[in-house]
N, C-alpha and C positions, 0 to 999 in steps of 0.2 A: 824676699822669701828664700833668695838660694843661701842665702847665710842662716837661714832656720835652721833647725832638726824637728823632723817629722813630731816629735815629739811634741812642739809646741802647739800644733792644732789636732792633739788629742785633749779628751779628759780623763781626768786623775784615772780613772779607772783603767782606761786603756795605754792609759802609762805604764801602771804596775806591770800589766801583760805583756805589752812590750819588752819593758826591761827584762823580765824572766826570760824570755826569747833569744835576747842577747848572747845568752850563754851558749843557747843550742849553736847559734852560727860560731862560737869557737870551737865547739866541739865539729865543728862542720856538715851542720845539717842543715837540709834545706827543707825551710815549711810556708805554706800559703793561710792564711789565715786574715777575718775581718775583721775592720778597724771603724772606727767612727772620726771625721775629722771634722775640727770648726772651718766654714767660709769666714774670710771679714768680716760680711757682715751678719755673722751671728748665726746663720744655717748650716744646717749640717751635711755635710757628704759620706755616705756611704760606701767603701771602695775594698776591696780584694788587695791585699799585699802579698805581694811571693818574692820571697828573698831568698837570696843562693850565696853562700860564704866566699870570700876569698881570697886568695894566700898571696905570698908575698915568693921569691924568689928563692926561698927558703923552708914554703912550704909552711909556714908561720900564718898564724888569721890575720887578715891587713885590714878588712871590715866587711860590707857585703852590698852585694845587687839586689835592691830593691825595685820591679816593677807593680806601680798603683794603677789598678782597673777601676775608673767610676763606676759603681751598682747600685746607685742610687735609684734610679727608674724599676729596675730589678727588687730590691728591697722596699723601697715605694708600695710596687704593686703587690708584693709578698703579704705586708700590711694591708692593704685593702682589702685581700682577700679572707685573709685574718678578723679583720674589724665587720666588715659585711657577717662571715660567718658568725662572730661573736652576736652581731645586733639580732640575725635571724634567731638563732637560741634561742634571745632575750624576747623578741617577740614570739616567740613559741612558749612558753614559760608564762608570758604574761597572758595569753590569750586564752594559758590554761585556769589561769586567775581569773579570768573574765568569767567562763564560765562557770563556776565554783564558787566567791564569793558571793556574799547574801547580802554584807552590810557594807554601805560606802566608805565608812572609815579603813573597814578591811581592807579593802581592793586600794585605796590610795594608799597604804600602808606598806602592802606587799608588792605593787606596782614600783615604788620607789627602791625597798630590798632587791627587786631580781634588776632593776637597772644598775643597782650599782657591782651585784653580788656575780651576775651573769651580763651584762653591758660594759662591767670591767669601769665606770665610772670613780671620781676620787667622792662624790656626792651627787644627793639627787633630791629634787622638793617638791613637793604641789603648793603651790598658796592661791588661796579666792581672791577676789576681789571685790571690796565695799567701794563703792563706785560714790556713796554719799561720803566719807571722806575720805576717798582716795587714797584709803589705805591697800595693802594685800598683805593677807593672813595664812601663815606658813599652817597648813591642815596635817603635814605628813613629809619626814626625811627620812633619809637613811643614808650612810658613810660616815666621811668625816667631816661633818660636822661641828663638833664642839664650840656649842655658843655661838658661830657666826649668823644664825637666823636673827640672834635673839637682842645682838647687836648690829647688824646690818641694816639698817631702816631703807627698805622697798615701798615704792608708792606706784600708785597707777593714773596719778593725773599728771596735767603737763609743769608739776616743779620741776628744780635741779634733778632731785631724786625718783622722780620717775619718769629719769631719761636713761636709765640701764635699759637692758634684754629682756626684762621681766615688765617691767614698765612698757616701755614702746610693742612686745607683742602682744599686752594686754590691748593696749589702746589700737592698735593698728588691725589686729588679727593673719598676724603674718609671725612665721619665726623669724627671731633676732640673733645672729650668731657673733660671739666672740672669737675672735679668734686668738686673738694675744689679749688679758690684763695687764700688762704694762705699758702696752703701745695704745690700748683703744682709752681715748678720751673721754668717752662718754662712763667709763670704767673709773674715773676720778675719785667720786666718792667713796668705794668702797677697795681701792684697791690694795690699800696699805694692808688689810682686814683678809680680803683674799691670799696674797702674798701671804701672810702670817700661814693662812691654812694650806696651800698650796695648790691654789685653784688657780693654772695656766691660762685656761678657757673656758666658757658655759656657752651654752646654748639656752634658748627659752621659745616655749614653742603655747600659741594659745590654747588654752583650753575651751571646750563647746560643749553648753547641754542644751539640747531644744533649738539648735542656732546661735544663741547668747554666750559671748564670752563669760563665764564667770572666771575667770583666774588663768595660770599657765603653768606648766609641767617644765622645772627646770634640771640641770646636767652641766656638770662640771668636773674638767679635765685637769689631770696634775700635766700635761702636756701643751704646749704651746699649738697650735691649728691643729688641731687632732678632729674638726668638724670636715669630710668632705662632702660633698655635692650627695653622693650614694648614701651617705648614713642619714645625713639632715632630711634625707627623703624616707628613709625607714623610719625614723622616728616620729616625724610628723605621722606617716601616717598609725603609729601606734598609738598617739597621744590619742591621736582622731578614734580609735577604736576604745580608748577610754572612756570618751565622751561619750561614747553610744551606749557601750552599758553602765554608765553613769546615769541617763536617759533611760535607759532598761528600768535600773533599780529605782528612780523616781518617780514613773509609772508604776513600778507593780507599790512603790509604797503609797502614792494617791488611791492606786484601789483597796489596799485595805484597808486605808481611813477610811474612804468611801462605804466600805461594805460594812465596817464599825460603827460607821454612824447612822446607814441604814438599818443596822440589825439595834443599836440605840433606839432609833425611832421608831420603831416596828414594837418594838418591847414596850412603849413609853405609847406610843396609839395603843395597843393591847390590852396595857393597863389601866389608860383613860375609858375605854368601851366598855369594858367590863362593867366598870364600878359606875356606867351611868346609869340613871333611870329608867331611859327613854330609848326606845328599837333602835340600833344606826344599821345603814345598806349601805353597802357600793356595787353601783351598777354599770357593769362594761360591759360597753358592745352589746346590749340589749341581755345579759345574762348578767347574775346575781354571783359577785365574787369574795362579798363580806358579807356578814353577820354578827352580831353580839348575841349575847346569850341572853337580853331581855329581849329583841326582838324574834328570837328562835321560840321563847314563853311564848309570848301574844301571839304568834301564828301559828305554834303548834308544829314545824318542822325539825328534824335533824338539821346540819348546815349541809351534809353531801345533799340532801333533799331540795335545802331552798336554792342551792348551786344548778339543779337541774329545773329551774323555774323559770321564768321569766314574768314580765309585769305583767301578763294579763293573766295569769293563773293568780296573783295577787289582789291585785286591782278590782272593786269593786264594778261590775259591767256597765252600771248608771256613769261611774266616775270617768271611767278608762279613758274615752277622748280628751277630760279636761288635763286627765294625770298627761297624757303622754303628749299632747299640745304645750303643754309649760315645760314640759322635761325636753324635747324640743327647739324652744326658744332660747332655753338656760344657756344649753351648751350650743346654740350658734349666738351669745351674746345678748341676747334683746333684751333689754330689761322686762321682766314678771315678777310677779309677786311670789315671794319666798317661803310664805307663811298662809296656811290657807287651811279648812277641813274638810276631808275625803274619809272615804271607806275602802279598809280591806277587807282581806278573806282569809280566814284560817284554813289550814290542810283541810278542817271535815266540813266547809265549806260558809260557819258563821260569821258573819257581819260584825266588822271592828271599829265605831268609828272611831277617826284619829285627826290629830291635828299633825299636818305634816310640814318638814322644813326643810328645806332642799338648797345645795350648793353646789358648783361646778368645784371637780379636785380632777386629780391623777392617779393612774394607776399601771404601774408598771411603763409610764412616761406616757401614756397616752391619757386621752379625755374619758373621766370616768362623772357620775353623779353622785355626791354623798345627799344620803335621805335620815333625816331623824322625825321619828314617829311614835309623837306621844298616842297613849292609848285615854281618850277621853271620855272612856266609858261613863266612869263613874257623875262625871262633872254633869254631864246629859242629865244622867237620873235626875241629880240633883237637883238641876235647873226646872224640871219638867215636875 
């Protein structure tokens, strides 16, 4: 080393600077300024140069005093504090996302922009995971990218290829940190491909909806261990708060299927009662909460009317114990007969008979009675 010049454990860039500097100590100036040097083996030190000119016997430049201060710990932590504040942003930014977006593809979309755009990232990706072939499917990038999704083949079962970061924290549910692409092994297959795009390092951290892994949120550095302990702890837990409103926007999209398909069936019962022949009731809780409009005819009520009813304003007085003995057994299970003929009663108090046909249903998720009641007036005459 003592036959070097300092010069050889810089890079190009801090060569140029130096050289330029040269000058000043002929000119006989002294300046302190920082340097970047290679270790052997391949790391870098951080250190303060101050150099002071000096002459010869003659007053001539003869060369100069350089003292080098390691600042590497110093700069280190400069950086952490740097990187920390960068990630806070990021998760500031993103949490405004959370809020805001409606649709899942948005939020994966923009989630991956403010990591790389405010995260200071060289890329960034979400991919699912199909667990029936083991593949994982890139849903959403952003940086620099070009084409390596598209040729990278990522898997999430235990082949060759889904023994990367993306692969093992799919499978495992743990982040996988890279910290070198060159040196990490398990980086084999992709790393020529990397290299090309200038991806140092990634991270890959799993993704969670409901509990269930489906996929994992990944990040990659143009810098070599650029992951510490404090950030892979920010992140995780950002990823974590993706998955909740990931969670958020899966329920609220179940309930509007939900209520779609309720307001479907509600429209499509509706349209079935209407255009039947025959009276239909639903009876909950001892009160009258449906009505068709043939049964509203045959008894002669409005529906706010038969809504303030109940079966024994109905029910013919002779009948009442048989009606409400079998209505009874229906809904605690027993088997009875379904199909039978009774009498009701119109509002101005005339005698209906009917043939009535009764079912246990729901209503509003509780135990309700559907009633259909033909009007058998006519048929009597007949017979008689």
């Amino acid at each position: 080393m003592l036959s070097q010049s300092l010069f050889a454990f810089m890079d190009n860039a801090d060569k140029a600077i130096a050289a330029g500097l040269i000058e000043h100590r002929r000119l006989g100036i002294a300046e302190q300024h920082d340097f970047t040097f290679r270790r052997k083996d391949g790391s870098q030190v951080y250190a303060l140069v101050n150099t002071v000119p000096l002459t010869d016997a003659h007053g001539q430049y003869a060369g100069a005093f350089a003292m080098v201060t390691d600042i590497t710990q110093r700069r280190l932590t400069e950086q952490r504090i740097l990187q920390l504040n960068r990630l806070l942003r990021t998760t500031a930014e993103i949490n405004q996302l959370m809020a805001h977006e409606r649709t899942r593809q948005r939020l994966l979309d923009e989630a991956c922009r403010v990591l790389v755009e405010h995260g200071e990232y060289r890329m960034a990706w979400i991919g699912l995971a199909h667990y029936s072939s083991g593949t994982v499917e890139p849903v959403a990038s952003a940086g620099f990218e070009q084409g390596y999704l598209e040729n990278a083949e990522i898997r999430c079962d235990d082949t060759a290829l889904g023994q990367g970061p993306t692969g093992v924290a799919i499978r495992t549910g743990r982040p996988v940190i890279n910290q070198n692409t060159e040196r990490n092994a398990s980086l084999a297959p992709w790393r020529e491909l990397a290299r090309s795009h200038g991806y140092s390092s990634s991270a890959a951290f799993p993704l969670r909806l409901a509990g269930q892994i489906i996929g994992a949120v990944n990040v990659y550095s143009g810098e070599p261990g650029a992951f510490n302990q404090d950030e892979v702890a920010l992140l995780e837990d950002l990823v974590e708060d993706i998955g909740y409103t990931l969670q958020g926007h899966e329920e609220l999209e179940a309930r509007r299927r939900a209520e779609k398909a309720l307001a479907e069936s509600e429209a499509n019962f509706r349209a079935l009662t209407e255009n039947a022949n025959v009276g239909i009731l639903v009876n909950h809780q001892g009160r009258h909460v449906f009505a068709n409009t043939r049964l509203l005819q045959m008894l002669g009520y409005t529906l706010d009317e038969l809504r303030a009813t109940g079966v024994k304003e109905l029910v013919h007085p002779g009948d009442y114990d048989l009606v409400m003995s079998r209505f009874r057994d229906r809904m605690d299970g027993i088997p009875v007969t379904h199909v039978y003929e009774t009498r009701f009663l119109t509002k101005q108090g005339r005698e209906v008979p009917v043939e009535i046909s009764a079912a246990k249903t729901t209503w509003l998720g509780e135990p309700a009675g559907l009633v259909f009641l033909l009007d058998i007036s006519e048929r009597l005459r007949t017979e008689a």
